[in-house]
N, CA, C and O of each residue as an XYZ file, in Angstrom:
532
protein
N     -23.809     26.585     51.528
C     -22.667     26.695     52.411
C     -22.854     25.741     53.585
O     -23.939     25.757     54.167
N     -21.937     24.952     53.963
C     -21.772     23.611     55.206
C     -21.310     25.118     56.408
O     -20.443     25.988     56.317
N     -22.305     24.850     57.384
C     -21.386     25.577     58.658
C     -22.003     24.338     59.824
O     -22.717     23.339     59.738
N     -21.444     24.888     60.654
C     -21.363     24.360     61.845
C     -20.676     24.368     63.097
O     -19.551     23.879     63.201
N     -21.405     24.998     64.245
C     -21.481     25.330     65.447
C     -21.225     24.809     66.655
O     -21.879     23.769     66.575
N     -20.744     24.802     67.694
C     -20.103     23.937     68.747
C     -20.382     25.177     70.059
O     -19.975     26.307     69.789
N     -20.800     25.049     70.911
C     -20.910     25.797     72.317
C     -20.474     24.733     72.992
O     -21.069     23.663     72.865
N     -19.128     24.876     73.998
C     -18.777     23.283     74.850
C     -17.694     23.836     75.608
O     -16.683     24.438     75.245
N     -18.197     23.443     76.948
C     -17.271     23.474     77.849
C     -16.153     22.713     77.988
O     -15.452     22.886     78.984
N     -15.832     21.829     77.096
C     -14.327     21.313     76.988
C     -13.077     22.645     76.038
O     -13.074     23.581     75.239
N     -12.495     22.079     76.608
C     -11.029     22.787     75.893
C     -11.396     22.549     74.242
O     -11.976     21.514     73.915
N     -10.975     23.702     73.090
C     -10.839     23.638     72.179
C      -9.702     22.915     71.528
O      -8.617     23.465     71.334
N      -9.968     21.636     71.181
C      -9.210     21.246     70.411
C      -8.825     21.289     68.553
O      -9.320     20.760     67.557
N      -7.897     22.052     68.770
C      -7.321     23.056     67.447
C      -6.968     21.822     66.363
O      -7.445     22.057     65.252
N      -6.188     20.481     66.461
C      -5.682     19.762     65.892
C      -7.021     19.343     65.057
O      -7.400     19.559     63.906
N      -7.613     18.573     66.290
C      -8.498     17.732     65.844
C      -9.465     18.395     64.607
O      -9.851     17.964     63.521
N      -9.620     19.466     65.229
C     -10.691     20.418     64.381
C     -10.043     20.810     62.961
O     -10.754     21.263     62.064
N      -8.708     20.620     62.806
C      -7.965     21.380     61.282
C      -8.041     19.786     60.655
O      -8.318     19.753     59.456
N      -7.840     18.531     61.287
C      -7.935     17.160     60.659
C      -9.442     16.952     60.185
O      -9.596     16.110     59.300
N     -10.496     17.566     60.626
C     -11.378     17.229     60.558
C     -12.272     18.365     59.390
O     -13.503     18.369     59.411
N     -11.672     19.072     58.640
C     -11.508     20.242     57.666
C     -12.430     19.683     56.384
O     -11.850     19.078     55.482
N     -13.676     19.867     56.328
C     -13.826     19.424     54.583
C     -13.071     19.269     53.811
O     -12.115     20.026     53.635
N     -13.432     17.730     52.819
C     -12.327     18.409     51.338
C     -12.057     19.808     50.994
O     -12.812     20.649     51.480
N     -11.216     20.145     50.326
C     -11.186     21.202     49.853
C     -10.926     20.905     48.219
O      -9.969     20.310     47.724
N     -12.001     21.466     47.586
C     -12.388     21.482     45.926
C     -11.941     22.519     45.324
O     -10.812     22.395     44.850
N     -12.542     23.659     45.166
C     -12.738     24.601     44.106
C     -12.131     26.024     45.166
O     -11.963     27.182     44.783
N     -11.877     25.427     46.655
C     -11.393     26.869     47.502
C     -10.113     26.879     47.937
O      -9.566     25.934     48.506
N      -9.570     28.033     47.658
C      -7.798     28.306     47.998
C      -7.858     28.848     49.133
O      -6.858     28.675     49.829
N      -8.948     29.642     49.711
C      -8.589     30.262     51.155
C      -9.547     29.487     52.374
O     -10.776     29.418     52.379
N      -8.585     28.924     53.410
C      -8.914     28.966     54.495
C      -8.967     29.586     55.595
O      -8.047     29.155     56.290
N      -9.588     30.427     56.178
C      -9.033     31.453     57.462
C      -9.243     30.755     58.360
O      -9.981     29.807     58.093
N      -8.765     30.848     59.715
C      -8.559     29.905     60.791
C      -8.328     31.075     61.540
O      -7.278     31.645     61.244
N      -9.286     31.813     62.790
C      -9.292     32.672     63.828
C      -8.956     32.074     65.138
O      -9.220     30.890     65.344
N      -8.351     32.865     66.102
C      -8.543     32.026     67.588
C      -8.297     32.978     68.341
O      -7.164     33.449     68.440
N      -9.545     33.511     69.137
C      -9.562     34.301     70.101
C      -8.945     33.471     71.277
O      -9.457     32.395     71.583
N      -7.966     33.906     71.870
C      -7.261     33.393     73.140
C      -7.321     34.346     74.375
O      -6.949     35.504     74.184
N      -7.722     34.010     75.545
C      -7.898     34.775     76.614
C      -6.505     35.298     77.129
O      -5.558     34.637     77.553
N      -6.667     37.014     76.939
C      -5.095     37.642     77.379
C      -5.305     37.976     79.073
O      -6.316     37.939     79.775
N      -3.688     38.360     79.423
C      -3.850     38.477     80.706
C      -4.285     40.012     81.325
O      -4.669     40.530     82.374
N      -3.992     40.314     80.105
C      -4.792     42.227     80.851
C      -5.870     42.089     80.444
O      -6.148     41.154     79.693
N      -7.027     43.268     80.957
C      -8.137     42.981     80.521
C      -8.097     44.799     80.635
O      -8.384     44.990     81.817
N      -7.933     45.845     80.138
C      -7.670     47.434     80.485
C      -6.664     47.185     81.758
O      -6.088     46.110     81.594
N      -6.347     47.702     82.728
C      -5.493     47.648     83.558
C      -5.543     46.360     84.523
O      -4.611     46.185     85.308
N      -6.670     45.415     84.473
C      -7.044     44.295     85.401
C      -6.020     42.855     84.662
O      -5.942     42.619     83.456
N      -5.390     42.129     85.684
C      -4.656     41.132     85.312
C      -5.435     40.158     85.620
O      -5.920     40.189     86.751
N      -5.760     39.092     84.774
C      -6.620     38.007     84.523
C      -5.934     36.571     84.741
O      -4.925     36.071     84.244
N      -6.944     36.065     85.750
C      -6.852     34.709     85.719
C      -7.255     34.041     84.571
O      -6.718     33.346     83.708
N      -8.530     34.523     84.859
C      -9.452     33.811     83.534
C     -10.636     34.481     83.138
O     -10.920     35.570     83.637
N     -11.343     33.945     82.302
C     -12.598     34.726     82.100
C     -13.678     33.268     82.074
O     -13.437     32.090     81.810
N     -14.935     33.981     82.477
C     -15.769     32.612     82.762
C     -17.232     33.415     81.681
O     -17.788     34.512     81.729
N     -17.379     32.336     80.900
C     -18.255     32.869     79.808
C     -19.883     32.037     80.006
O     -20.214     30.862     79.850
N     -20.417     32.895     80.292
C     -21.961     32.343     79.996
C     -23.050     32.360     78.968
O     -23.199     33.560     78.734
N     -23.556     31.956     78.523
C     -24.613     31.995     77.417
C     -26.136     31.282     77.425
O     -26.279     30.124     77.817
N     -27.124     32.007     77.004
C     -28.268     32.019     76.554
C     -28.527     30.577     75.911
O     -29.565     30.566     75.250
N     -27.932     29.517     75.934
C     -27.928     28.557     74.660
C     -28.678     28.464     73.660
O     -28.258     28.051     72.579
N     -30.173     28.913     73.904
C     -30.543     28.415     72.544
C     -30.972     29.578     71.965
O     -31.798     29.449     71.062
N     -30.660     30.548     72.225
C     -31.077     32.155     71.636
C     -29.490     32.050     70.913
O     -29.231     31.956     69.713
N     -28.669     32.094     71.923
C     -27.077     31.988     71.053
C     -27.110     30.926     70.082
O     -26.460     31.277     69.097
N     -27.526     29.937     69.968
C     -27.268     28.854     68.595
C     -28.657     29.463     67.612
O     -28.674     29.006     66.469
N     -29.655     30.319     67.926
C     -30.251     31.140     66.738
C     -29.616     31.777     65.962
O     -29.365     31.692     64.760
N     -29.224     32.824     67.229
C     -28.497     34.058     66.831
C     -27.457     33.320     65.655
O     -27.680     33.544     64.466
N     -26.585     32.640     65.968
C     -25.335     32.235     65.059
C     -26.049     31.413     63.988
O     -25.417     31.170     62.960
N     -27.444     30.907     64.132
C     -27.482     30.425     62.681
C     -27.853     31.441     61.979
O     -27.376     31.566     60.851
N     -28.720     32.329     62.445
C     -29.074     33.296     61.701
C     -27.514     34.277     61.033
O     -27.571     34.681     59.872
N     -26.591     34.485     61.646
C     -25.363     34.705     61.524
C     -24.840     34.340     60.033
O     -24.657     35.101     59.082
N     -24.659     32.950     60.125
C     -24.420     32.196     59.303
C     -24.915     32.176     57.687
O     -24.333     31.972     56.622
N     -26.540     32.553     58.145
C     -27.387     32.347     57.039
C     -26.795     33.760     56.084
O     -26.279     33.789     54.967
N     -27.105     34.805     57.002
C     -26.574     36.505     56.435
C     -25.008     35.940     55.449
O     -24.725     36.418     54.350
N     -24.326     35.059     56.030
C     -22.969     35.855     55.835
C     -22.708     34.811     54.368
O     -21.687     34.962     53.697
N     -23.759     33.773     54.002
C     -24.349     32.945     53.168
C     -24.663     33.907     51.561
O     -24.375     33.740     50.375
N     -25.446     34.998     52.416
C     -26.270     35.810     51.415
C     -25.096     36.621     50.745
O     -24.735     36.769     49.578
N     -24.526     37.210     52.291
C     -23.489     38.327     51.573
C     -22.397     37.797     50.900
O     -21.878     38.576     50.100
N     -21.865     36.617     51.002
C     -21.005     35.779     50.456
C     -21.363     34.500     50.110
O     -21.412     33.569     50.914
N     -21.630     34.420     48.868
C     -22.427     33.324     48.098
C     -21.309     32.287     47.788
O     -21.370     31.071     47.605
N     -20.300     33.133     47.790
C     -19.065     31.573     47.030
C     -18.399     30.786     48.210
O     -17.504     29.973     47.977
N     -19.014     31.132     49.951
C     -18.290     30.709     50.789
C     -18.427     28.807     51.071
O     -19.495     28.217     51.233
N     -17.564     28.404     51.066
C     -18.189     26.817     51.087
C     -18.206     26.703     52.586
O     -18.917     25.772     52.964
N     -17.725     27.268     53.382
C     -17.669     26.301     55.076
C     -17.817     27.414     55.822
O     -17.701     28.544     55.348
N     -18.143     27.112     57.319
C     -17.943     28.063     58.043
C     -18.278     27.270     59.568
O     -19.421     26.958     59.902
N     -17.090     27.023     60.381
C     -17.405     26.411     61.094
C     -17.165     27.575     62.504
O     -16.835     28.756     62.396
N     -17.438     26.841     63.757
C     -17.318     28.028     64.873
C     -17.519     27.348     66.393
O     -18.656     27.316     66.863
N     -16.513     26.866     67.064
C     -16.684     26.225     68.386
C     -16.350     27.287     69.473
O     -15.157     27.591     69.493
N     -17.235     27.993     70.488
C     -17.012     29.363     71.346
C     -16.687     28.225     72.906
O     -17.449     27.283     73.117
N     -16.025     28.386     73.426
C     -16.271     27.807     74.997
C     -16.871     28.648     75.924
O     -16.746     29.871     75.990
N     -17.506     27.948     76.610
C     -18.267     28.255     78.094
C     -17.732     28.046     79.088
O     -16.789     27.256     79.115
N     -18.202     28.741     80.298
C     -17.132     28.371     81.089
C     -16.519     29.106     81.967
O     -17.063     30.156     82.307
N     -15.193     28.715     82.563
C     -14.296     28.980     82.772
C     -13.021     28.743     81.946
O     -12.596     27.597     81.796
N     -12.242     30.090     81.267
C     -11.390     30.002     80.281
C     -10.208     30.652     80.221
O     -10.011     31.636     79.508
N      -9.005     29.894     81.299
C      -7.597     30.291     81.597
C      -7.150     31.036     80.681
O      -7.465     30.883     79.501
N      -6.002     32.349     81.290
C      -5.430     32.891     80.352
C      -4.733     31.878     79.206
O      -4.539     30.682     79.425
N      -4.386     32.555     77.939
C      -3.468     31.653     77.250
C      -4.191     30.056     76.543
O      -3.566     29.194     75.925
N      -5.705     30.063     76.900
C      -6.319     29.351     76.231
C      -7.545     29.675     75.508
O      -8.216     30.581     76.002
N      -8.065     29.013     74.226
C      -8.359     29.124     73.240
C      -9.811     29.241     73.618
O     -10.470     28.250     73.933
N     -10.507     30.965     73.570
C     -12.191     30.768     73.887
C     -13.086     31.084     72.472
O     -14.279     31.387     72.520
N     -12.367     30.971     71.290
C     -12.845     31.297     70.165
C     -12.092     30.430     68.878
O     -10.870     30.346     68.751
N     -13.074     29.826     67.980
C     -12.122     29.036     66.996
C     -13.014     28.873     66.026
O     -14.110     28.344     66.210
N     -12.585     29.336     64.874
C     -13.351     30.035     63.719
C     -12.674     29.430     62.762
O     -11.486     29.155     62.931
N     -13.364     29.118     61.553
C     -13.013     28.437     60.205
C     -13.747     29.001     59.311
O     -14.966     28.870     59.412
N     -13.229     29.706     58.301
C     -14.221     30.242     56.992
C     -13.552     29.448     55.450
O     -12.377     29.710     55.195
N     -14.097     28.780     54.758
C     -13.385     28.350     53.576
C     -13.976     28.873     52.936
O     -15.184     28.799     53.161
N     -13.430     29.886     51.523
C     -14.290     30.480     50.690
C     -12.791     30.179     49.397
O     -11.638     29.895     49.723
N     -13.336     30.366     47.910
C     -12.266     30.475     47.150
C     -11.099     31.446     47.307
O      -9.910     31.163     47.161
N     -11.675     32.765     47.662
C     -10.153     33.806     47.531
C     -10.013     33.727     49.194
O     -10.637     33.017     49.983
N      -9.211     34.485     49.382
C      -8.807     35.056     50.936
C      -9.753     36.405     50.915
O     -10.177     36.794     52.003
N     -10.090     37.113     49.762
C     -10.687     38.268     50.299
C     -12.329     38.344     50.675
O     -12.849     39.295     51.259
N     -13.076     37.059     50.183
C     -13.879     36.457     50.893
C     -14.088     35.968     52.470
O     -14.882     36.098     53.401
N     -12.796     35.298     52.121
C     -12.684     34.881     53.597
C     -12.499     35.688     54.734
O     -13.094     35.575     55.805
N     -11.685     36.459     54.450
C     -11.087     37.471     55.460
C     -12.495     37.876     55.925
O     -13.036     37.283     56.858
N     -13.371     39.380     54.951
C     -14.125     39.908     55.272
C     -15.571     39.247     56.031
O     -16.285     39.905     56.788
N     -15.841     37.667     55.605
C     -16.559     36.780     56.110
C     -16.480     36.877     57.695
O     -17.200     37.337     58.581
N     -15.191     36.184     57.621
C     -15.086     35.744     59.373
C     -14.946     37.137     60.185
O     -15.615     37.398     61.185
N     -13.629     38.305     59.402
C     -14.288     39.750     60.358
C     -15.286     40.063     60.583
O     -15.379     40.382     61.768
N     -16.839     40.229     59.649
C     -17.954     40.205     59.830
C     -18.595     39.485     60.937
O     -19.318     40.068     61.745
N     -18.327     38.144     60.991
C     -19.009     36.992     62.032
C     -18.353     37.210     63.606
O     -18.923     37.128     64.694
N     -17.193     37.464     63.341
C     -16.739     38.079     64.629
C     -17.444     39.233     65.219
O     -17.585     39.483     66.416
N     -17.882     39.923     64.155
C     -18.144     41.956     64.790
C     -19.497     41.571     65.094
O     -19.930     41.994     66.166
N     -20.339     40.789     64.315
C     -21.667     41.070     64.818
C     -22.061     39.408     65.400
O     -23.269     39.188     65.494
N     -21.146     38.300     65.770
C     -21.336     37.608     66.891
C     -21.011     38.079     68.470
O     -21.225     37.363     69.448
N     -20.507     39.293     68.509
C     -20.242     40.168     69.479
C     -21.544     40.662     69.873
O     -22.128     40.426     70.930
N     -21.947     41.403     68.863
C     -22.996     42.805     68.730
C     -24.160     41.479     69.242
O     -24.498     41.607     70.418
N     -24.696     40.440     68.618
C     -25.874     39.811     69.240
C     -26.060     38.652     69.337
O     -27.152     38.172     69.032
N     -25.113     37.956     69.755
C     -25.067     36.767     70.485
C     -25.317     37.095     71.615
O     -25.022     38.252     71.916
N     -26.089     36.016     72.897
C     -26.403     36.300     73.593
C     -24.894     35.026     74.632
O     -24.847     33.903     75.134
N     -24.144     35.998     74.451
C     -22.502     34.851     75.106
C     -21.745     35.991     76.269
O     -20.972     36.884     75.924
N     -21.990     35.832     77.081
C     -21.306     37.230     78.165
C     -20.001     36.269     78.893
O     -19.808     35.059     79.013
N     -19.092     37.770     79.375
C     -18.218     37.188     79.783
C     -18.036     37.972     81.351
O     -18.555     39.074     81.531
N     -17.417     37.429     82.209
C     -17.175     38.150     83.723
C     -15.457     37.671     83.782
O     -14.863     36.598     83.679
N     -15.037     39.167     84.015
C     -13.337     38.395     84.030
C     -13.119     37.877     85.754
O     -13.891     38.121     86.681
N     -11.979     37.194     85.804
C     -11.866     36.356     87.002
C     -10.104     37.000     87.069
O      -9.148     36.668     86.368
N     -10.185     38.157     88.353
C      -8.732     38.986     88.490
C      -7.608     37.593     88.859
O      -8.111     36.607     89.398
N      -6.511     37.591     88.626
C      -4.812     37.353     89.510
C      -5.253     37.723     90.633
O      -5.761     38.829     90.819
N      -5.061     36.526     91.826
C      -4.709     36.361     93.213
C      -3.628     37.536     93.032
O      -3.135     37.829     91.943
N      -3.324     38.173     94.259
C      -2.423     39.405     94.077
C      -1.391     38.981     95.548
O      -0.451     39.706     95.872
């Protein structure tokens, strides 16, 4: 399985990243995730959220990630994953996920997986940043 990882304080660029897509051979499903920063956060209205990370415990953690989701899904061909750092305005893109596997029901359960437990132990924290009031 091709994956590959991106931690970067620039803006996620969505285009570039779908042009830049492996062939696609023998796989019909692509999933394409994008966590976008909302403006509530429980009752708190958000400027932004400013995300920090561990860097090189977090690029373990996610290879090791990667490797698991390899094992549990053997037919997956890709799996790519650019998180931003930072500071990350409402309404912009702090998560951008690519799983190519043959079916969708690969895919699906792949990238839900990589989501639930890149949560659980990545070392990527976030501090929200309230609306001037």
């Amino acid at each position: 399985m091709h994956h590959s990882l991106c931690l970067t304080a620039e803006p996620i660029d969505e285009a570039a990243l779908m042009l830049s897509r492996p062939p696609l051979q023998n796989d019909g499903a692509v999933l394409v995730f994008l966590g976008v920063v909302r403006e509530l956060e429980g009752s708190e209205q958000l400027a932004a959220l400013d995300y920090e990370a561990f860097r090189p415990m977090a690029e373990h953690q996610f290879n090791q990630l990667f490797g698991q989701a390899a094992e549990r899904w053997p037919s997956l061909a890709s799996v790519r994953l650019v998180h931003r750092l930072g500071r990350v305005v409402v309404g912009e893109t702090s998560l951008w996920l690519e799983v190519i596997a043959p079916h969708r029901g690969e895919a699906f359960a792949a990238g839900q997986w990589l989501i639930d437990e890149m949560k659980r132990v990545v070392p990527i924290w976030k501090r929200t940043v309230s609306k001037p009031s």
